[in-house]
C-alpha positions as CSV (number, residue, x, y, z in Angstrom):
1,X,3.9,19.7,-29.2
2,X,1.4,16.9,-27.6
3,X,0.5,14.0,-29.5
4,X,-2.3,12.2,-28.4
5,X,-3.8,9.6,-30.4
6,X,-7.8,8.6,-30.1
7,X,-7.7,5.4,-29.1
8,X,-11.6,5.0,-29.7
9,X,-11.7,5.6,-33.0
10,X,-12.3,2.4,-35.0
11,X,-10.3,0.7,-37.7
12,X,-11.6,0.1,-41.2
13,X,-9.6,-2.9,-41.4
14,X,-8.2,-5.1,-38.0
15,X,-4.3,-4.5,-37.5
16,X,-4.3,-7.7,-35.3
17,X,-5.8,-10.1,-38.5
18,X,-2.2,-11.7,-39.0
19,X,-2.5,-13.3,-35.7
20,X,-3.5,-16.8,-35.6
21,X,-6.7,-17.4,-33.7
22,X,-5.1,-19.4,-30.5
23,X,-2.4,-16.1,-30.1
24,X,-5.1,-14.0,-30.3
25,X,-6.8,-15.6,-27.9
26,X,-4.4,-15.9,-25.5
27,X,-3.7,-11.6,-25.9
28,X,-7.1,-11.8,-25.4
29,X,-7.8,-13.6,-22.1
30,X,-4.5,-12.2,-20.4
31,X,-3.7,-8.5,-19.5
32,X,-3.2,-6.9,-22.6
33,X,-6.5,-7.5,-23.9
34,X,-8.1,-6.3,-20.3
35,X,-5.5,-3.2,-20.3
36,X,-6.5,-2.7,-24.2
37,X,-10.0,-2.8,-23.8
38,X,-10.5,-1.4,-20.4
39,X,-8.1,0.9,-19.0
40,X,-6.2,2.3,-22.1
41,X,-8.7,4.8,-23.2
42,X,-9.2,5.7,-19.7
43,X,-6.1,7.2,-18.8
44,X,-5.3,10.1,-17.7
45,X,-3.6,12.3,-20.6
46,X,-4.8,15.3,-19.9
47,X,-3.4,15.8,-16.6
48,X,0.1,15.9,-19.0
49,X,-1.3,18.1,-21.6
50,X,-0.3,21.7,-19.5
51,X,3.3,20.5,-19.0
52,X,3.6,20.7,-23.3
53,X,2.7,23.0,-25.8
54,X,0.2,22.6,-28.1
55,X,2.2,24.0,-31.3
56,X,5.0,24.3,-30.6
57,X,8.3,22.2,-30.1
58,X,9.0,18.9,-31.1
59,X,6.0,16.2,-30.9
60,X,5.7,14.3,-27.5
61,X,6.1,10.7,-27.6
62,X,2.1,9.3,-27.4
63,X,1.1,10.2,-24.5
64,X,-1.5,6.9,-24.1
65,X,1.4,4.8,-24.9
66,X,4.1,6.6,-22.1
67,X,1.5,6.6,-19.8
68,X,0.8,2.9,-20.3
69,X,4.6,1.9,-20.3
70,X,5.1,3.5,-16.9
71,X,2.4,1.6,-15.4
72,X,3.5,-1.6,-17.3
73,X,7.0,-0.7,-16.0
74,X,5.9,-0.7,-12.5
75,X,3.5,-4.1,-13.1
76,X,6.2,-6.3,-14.1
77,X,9.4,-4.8,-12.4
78,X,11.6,-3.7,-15.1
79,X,14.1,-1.4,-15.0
80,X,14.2,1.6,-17.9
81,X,16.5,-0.3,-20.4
82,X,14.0,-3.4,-20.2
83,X,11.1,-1.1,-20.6
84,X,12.9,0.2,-23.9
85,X,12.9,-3.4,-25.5
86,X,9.8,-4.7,-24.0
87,X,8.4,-1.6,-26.1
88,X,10.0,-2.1,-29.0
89,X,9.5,-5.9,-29.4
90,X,7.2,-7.3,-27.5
91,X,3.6,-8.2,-29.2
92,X,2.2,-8.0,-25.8
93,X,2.9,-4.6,-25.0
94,X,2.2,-3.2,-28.5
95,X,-1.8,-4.9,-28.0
96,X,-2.6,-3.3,-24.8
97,X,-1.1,0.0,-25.9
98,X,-2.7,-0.3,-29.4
99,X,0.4,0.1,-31.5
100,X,-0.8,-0.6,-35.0
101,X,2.0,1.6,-36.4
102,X,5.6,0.0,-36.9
103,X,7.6,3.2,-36.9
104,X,10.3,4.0,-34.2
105,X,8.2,6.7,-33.4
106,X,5.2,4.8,-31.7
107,X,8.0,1.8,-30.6
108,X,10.4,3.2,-29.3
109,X,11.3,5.3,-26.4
110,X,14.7,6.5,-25.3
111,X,15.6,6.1,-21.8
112,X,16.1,9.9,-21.5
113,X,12.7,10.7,-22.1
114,X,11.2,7.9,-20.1
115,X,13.1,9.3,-16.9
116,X,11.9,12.8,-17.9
117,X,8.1,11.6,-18.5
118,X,8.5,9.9,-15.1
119,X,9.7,13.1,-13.2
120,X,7.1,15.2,-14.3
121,X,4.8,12.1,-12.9
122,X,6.4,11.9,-9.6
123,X,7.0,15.6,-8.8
124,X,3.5,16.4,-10.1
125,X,1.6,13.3,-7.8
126,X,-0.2,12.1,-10.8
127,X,0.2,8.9,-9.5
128,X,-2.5,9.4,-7.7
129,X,-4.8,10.2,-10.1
130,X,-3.4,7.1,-11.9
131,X,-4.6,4.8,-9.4
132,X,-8.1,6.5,-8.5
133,X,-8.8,6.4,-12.5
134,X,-8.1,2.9,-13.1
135,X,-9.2,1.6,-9.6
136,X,-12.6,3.3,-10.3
137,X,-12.7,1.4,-13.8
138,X,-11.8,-2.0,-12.8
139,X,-15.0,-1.7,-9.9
140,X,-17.4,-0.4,-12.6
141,X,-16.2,-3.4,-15.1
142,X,-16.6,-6.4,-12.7
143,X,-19.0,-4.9,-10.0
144,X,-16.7,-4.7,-7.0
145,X,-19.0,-5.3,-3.7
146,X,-16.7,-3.0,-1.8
147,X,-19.0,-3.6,1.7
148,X,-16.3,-6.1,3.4
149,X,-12.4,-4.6,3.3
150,X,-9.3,-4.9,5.2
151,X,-6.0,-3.1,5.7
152,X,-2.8,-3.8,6.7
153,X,0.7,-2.2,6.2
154,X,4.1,-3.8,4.9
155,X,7.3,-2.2,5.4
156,X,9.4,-1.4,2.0
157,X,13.0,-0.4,1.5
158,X,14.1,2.3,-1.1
159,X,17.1,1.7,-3.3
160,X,19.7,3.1,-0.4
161,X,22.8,1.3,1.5
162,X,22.2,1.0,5.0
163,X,24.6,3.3,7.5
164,X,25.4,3.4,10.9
165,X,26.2,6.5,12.5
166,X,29.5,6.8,12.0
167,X,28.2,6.1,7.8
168,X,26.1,9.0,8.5
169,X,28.3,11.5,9.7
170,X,31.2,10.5,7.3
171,X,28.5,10.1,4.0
172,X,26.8,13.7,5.0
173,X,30.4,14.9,5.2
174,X,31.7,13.8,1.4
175,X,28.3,14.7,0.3
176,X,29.0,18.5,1.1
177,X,32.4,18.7,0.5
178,X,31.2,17.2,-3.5
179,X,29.2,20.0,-3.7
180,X,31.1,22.6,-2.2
181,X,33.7,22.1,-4.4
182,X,31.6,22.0,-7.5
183,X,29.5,25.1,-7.0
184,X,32.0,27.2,-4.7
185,X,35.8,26.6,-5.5
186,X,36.8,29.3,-3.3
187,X,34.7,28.2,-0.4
188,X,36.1,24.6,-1.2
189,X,40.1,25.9,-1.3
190,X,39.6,27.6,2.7
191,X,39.1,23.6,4.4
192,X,40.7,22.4,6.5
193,X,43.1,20.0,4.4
194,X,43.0,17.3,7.4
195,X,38.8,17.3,6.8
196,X,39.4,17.4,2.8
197,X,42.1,14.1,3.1
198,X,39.6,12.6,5.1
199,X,36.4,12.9,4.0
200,X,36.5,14.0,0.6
201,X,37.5,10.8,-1.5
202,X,36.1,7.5,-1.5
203,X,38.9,6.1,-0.8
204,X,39.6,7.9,2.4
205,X,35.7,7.0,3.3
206,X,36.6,3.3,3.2
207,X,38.8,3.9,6.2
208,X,35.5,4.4,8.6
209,X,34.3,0.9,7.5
210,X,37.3,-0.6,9.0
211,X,37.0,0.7,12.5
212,X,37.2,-2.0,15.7
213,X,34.4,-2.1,17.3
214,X,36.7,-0.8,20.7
215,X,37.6,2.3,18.8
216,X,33.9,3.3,17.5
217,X,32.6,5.5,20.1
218,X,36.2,7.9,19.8
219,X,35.5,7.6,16.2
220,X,32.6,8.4,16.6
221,X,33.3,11.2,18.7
222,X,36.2,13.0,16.5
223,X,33.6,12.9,13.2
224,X,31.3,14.5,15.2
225,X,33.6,17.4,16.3
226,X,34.8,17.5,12.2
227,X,31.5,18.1,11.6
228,X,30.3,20.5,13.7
229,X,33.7,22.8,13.0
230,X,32.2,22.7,9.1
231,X,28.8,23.7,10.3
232,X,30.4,26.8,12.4
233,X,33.2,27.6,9.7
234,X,30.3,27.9,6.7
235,X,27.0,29.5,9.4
236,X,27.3,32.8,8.4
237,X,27.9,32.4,4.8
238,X,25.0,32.8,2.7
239,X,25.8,30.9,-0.4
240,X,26.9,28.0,1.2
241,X,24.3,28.1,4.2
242,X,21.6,27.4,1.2
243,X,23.3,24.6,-0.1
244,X,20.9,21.2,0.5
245,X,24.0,19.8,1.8
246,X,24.8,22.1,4.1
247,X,21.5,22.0,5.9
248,X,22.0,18.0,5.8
249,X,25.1,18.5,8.0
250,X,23.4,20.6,10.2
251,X,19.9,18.4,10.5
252,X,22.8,15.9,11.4
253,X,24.1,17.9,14.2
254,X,21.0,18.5,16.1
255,X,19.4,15.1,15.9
256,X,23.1,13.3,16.7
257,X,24.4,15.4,18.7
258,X,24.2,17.5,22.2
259,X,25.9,21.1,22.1
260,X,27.4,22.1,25.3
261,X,28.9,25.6,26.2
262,X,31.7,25.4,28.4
263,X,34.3,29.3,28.9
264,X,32.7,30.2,25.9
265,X,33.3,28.2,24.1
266,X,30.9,24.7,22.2
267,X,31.5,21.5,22.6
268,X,29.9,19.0,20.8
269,X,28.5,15.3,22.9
270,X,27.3,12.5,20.7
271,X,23.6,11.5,21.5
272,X,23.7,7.8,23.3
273,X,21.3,5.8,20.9
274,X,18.2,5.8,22.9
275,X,17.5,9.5,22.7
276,X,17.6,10.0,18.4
277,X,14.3,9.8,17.2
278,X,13.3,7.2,14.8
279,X,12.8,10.3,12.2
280,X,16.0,11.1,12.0
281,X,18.4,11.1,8.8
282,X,19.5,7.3,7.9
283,X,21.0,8.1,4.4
284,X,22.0,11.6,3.2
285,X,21.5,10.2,-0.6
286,X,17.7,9.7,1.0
287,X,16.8,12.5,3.3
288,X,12.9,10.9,3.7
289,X,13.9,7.6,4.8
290,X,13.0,6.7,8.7
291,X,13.1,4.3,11.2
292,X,11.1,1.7,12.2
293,X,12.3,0.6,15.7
294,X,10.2,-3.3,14.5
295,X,11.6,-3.6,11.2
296,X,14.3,-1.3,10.2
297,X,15.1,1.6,7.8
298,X,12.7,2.7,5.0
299,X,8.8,3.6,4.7
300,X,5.8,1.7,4.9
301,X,2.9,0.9,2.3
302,X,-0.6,1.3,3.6
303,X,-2.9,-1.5,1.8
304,X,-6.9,-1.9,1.9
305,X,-8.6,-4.5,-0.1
306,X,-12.1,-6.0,-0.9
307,X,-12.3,-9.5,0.1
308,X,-14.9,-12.6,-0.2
309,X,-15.7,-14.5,2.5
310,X,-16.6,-17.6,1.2
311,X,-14.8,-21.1,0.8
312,X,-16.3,-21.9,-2.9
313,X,-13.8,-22.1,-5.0
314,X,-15.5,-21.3,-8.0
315,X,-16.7,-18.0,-6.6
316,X,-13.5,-16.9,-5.5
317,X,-12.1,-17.5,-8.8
318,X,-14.8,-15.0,-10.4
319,X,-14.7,-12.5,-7.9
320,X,-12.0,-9.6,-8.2
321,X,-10.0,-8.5,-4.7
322,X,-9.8,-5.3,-5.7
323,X,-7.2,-2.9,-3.8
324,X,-9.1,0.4,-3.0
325,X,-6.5,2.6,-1.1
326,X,-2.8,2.7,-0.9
327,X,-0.6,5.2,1.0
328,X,2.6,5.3,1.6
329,X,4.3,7.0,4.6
330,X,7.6,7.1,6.6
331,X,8.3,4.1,8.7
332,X,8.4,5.8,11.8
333,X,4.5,6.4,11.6
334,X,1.8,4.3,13.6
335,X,-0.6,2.5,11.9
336,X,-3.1,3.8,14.1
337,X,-3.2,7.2,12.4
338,X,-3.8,6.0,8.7
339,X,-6.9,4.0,9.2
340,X,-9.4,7.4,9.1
341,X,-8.2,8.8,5.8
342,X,-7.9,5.2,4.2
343,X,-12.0,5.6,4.9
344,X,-12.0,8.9,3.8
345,X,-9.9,8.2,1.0
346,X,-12.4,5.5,-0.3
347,X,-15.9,6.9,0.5
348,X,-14.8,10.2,-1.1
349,X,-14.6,8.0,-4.8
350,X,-17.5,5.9,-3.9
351,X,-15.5,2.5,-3.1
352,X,-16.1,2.7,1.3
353,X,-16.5,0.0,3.0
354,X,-19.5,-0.9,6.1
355,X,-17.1,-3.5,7.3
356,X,-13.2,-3.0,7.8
357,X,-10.8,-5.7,9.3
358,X,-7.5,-4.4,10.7
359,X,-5.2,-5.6,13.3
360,X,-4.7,-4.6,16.9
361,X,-2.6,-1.4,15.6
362,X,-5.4,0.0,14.2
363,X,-7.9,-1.0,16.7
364,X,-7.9,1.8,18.8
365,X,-11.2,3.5,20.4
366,X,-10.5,6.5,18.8
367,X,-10.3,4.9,15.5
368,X,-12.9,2.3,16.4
369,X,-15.5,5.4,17.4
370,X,-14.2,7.4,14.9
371,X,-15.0,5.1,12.0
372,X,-18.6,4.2,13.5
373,X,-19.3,7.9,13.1
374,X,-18.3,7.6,9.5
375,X,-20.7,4.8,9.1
376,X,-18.1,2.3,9.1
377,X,-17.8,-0.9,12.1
378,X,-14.2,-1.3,12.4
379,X,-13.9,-5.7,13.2
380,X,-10.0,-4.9,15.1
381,X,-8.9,-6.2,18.5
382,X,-7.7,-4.8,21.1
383,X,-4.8,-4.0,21.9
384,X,-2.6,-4.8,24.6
385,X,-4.9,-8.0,25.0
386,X,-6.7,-9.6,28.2
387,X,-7.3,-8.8,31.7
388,X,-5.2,-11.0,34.5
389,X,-6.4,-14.4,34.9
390,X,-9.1,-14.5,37.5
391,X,-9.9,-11.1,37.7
392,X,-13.1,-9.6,37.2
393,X,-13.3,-7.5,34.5
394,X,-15.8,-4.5,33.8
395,X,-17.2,-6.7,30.9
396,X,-19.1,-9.0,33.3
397,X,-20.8,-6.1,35.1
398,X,-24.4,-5.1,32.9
399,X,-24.7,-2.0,31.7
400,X,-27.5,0.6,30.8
401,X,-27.5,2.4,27.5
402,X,-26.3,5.6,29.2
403,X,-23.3,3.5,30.6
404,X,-24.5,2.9,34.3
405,X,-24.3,-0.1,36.0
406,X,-27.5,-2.1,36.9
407,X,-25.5,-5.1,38.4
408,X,-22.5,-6.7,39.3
409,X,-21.5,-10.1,38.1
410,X,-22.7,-10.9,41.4
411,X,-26.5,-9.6,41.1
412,X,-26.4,-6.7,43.1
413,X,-27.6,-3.3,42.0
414,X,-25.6,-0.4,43.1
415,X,-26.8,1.9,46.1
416,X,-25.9,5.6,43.8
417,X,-24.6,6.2,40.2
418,X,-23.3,9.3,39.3
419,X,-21.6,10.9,36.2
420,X,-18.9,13.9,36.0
421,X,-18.1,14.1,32.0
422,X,-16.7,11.0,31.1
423,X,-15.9,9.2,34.4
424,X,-18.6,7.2,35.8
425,X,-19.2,6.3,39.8
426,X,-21.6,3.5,41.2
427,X,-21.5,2.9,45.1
428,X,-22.9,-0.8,46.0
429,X,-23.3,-1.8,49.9
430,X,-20.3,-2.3,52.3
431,X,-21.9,-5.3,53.8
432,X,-22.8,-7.1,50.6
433,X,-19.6,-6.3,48.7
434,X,-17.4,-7.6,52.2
435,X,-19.4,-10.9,51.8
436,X,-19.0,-11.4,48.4
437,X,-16.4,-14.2,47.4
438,X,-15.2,-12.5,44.2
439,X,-14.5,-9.7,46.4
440,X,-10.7,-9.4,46.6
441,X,-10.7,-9.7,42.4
442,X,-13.2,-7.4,41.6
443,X,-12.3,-4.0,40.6
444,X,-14.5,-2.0,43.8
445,X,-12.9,-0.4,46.1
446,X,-13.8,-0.1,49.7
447,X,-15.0,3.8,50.8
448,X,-16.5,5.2,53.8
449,X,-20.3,4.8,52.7
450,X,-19.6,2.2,49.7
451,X,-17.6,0.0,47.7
452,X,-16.9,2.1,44.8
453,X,-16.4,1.3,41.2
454,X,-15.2,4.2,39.4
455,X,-14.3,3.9,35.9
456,X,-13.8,6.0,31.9
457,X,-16.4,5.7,29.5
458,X,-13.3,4.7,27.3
459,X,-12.6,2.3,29.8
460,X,-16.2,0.3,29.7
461,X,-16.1,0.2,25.6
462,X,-12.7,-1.2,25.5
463,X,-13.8,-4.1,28.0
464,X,-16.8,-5.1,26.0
465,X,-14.8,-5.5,22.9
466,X,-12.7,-7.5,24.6
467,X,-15.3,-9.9,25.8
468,X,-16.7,-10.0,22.4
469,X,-13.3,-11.4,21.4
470,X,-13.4,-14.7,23.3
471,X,-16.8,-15.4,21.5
472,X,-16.4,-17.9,18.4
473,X,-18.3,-15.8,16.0
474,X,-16.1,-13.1,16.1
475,X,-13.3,-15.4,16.2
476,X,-15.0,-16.7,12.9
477,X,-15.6,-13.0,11.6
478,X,-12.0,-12.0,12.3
479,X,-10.3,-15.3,10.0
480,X,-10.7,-13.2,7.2
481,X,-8.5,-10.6,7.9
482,X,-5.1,-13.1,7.9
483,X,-5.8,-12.9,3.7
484,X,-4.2,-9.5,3.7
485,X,-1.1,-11.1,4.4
486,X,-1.3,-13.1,1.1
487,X,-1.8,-9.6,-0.4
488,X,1.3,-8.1,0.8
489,X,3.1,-11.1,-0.7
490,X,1.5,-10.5,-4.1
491,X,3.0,-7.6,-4.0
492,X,6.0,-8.4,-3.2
493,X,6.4,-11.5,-5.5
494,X,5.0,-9.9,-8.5
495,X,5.9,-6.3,-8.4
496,X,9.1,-6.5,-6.2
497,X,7.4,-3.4,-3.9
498,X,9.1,-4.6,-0.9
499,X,12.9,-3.2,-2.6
500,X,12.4,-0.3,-5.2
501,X,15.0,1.0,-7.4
502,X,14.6,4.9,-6.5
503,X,14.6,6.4,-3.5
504,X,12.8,9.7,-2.3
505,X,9.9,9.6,-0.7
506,X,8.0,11.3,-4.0
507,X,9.6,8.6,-6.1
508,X,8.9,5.6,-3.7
509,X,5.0,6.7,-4.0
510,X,5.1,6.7,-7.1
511,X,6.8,3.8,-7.9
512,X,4.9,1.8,-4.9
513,X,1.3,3.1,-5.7
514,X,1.8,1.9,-9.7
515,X,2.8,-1.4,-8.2
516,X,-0.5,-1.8,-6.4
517,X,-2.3,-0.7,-9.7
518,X,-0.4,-3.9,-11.3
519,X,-1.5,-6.1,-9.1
520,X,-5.2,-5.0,-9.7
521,X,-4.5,-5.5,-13.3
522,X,-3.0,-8.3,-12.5
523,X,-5.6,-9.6,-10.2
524,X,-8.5,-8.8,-12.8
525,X,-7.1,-10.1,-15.9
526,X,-7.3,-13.7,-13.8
527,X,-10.6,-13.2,-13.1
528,X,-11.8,-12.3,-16.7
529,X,-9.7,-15.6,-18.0
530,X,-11.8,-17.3,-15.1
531,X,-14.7,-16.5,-16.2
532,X,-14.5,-16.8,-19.7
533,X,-13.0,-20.4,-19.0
534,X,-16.1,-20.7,-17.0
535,X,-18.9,-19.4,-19.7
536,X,-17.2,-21.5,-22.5
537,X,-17.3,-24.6,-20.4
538,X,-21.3,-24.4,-19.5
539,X,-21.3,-23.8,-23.7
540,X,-19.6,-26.7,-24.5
541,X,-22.2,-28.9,-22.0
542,X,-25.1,-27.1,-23.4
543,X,-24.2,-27.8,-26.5
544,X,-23.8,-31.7,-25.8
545,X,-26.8,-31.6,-23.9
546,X,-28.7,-30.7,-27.0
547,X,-26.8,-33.0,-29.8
548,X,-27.8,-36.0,-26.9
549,X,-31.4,-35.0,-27.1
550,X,-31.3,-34.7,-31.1
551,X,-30.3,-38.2,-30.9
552,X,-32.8,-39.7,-28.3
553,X,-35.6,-37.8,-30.0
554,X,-34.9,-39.5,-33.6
555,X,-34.7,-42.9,-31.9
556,X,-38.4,-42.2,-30.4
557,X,-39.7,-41.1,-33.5
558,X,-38.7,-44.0,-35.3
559,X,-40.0,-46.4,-32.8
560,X,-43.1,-44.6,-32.8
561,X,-43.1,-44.4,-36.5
562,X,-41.3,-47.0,-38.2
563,X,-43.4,-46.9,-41.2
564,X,-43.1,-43.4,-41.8
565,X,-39.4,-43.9,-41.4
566,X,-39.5,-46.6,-43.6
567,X,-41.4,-44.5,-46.6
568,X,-39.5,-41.9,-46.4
569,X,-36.0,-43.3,-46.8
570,X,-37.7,-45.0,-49.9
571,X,-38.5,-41.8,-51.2
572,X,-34.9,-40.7,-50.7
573,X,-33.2,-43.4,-52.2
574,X,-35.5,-43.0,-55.3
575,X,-34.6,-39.3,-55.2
576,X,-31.1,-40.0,-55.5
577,X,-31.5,-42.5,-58.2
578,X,-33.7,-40.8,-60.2
């Protein structure tokens, strides 16, 4: 049965009256006054509604308050027993959930259903919905100028031990042979007993950790050839062929392995390490996880932020960096591919950018074209930098607007220009190109009627962004960008993203996209204490101002004035007296 309580409705009396007024305050200026007063009654609910009944079964816990607790639980990095007891005693949490009542009902939640709220979350993606909601809100609440952003991408680790191959074929091994035994007994009893003493208890797995490094690739080599005869001995049976572990052995197989056929018979030959792909399994207890060949196992986080570029203190402090799009992916991805639907991402709930810093990863022509198409001017270097010292690059030729030449950095105008789809030719004389001094750096080539200069269209953008480059303003533009970095260490510091405690790739987005939701809570509760610090401040001079003018104007009057002073404190004295 769902239980949802309406958090709008107002109370005849206020449940919060036995706080003193400096408590209150301070509930008030942190993030349980901004998650009570903002984002509580804006969360999603109803996206969890079709998973219950409406009358029938037990009543839900309230579904505000699990909803809040799992992005509370994300926020501050607590595990499910400390969300239980943050819940159940802690004043802060029952303000920005609104818990008037003291019952175990609206106070406590077993761990049990927690996990179980939590899965529907994650296998349902309504973490997504999650962050759009309350991203959108926070904007709307302190006008978020989303014009100026910039992404980046942090690499994060799921809660999974890190294997080499030999870990790999050993863990994928036990892992089957668990199963096997559990759901098909008589499947289990026709192993080979050698395989079963070997693989199948932990104990016998701590063998393969002991291995000289002089006896790995035999070792190597003989759990390679014990895996492939379980692969053959269990193909053709159906029941087993369906187990998740079974495919696991085989996904090993094929990315670790080379199957050779010699008199008819298969041989297995190990893979040397240069020719696995960086997709490839890395945990059997995490089937998702990748490889980054820069920083390791795990996934990546995309980030984009808003960002203020100004050194004023005072407005930084008032201004929210608000994060507007997270994704996260497999670690084996390029950046360069996320940057178009982090744009479309963000246009599509009104929070686009017109400017978006990135590094060189992301700086790509495609993406750089691409995103001016979308109305967007991508501010991202190069990559793969500079031309060679001394050379003479296309950048120092001028250009028309249809990308022809009209002179060389020299002065002279070329003889032809021509155009076949996106490759441009301009022929400039033989004798004034052989006289030229720059002549043996400059990109022409000799020919039988000209010096050519042939070149892509790609080619000609990609050298005038790199002029642009070594110009201070954009040197000056680009400092901005470096902030991102600060971001990623947010993160990090206060949310722990950069080590989760699941693994899957549903559960890492989950937990990782909550996390950046956090931090905007986080981020915009500072602000609101900023500001507030800031208003009460200018009160407290305006109100000196005018007691200091009260004053000097009753010194005026009674110089002005003195005998009027002078009667009318008579008159007051009498008045008491009388």
């Amino acid at each position: 049965m769902i239980n949802i309580k309406d958090h709008k409705q107002r109370d005849l009396f206020d449940p919060w009256g036995f706080l003193s007024p400096k408590r209150r305050q301070l509930l008030e200026q942190s993030w349980p006054g901004l998650f009570r007063d903002e984002i509580l009654c804006d969360l999603p609910v109803r996206k969890f509604a079709p998973f219950f009944k409406a009358s029938f079964g037990r009543p839900t816990k309230e579904l505000y308050t699990v909803l809040g607790v799992l992005v509370l639980q994300q926020t501050l990095d607590l595990n499910d027993q400390e969300s239980v007891d943050q819940l159940a005693f802690n004043i802060q949490w029952h303000y920005a959930l609104n818990i008037t009542d003291e019952s175990d009902s609206a106070k406590y939640i077993c761990p049990k259903t927690l996990w179980n709220m939590r899965s529907i979350a994650t296998e349902n993606g309504l973490e997504s919905v999650l962050f759009n909601r309350i991203t959108n809100k926070l904007a709307d609440v302190f006008n978020v100028n989303t014009d100026k952003q910039r992404i980046d991408s942090v690499h994060i680790k799921s809660n999974m031990r890190r294997l080499g191959r030999i870990g790999i074929f050993t863990k994928s091994i036990n892992k089957f042979l668990v199963n096997l035994k559990r759901s098909h007994k008589a499947q289990f009893a026709i192993v080979d007993q050698a395989i079963i003493d070997n693989y199948f208890s932990k104990k016998a797995l701590n063998c393969f950790s002991m291995v000289k490094p002089s006896e790995s690739n035999k070792t190597l080599a003989s759990v390679a050839d014990d895996l492939f005869d379980l692969v053959e001995q269990f193909k053709d049976i159906k029941p087993v062929n369906s187990m998740h572990s079974y495919k696991l052995l085989e996904r090993v197989l094929k990315e670790q392995c080379n199957l050779q056929v010699s008199d008819g018979k298969k041989k297995v030959e190990v893979k040397i390490p240069k020719e696995i792909a960086s997709d490839s399994l890395q945990n059997p207890s995490d089937p998702d996880n990748s490889y980054s060949g820069h920083k390791g196992q795990g996934y990546q986080l995309q980030v984009m932020e808003t960002y203020t570029d100004t050194e004023d203190q005072q407005v930084k402090s008032q201004t929210l960096n608000l994060i507007t799009h997270v994704d996260v992916e497999k670690a084996c991805e390029s950046d360069a591919q996320a940057l178009i639907p982090a744009i479309e991402s963000s246009q599509k709930r009104g929070l686009g950018p017109d400017e978006l810093q990135a590094d060189s990863l992301y700086g790509s022509d495609e993406n750089y074209q691409q995103a001016k198409s979308m109305g967007v001017e991508l501010v991202a270097p190069v990559k793969n930098g500079k031309s060679e010292k001394g050379a003479v690059s296309l950048s120092q030729f001028e250009f028309s607007k249809t990308g022809h030449v009209l002179s060389c950095p020299q002065g002279h105008k070329p003889q032809i220009s021509k155009k076949k789809k996106t490759r441009f030719s301009q022929g400039f004389d033989c004798h004034s190109c052989a006289k030229c001094p720059l002549v043996n750096e400059c990109p022409v080539s000799p020919g039988k009627k000209f010096y050519y200069l042939r070149y892509e269209e790609k080619a000609m953008r990609v050298e005038k962004r790199r002029a642009i480059e070594q110009t201070s303003e954009f040197k000056d533009r680009y400092r901005w960008r470096a902030g991102v970095e600060a971001t990623m260490s947010e993160l990090d510091r206060r949310t722990g993203v950069k080590r989760l405690r699941v693994r899957g790739f549903k559960a890492v987005r989950f937990s990782a996209t909550l996390k950046a939701i956090g931090v905007n809570i986080l981020r915009a509760a500072a602000v609101r204490r900023a500001t507030n610090r800031d208003k009460a401040g200018n009160g407290k001079a305006l109100s000196a101002l005018n007691h200091a003018i009260f004053i000097v104007k009753e010194h005026f009057e009674r110089i002005i004035s003195p005998q009027k002073n002078y009667f009318q404190l008579n008159q007051n004295i009498l008045g008491i007296y009388s």
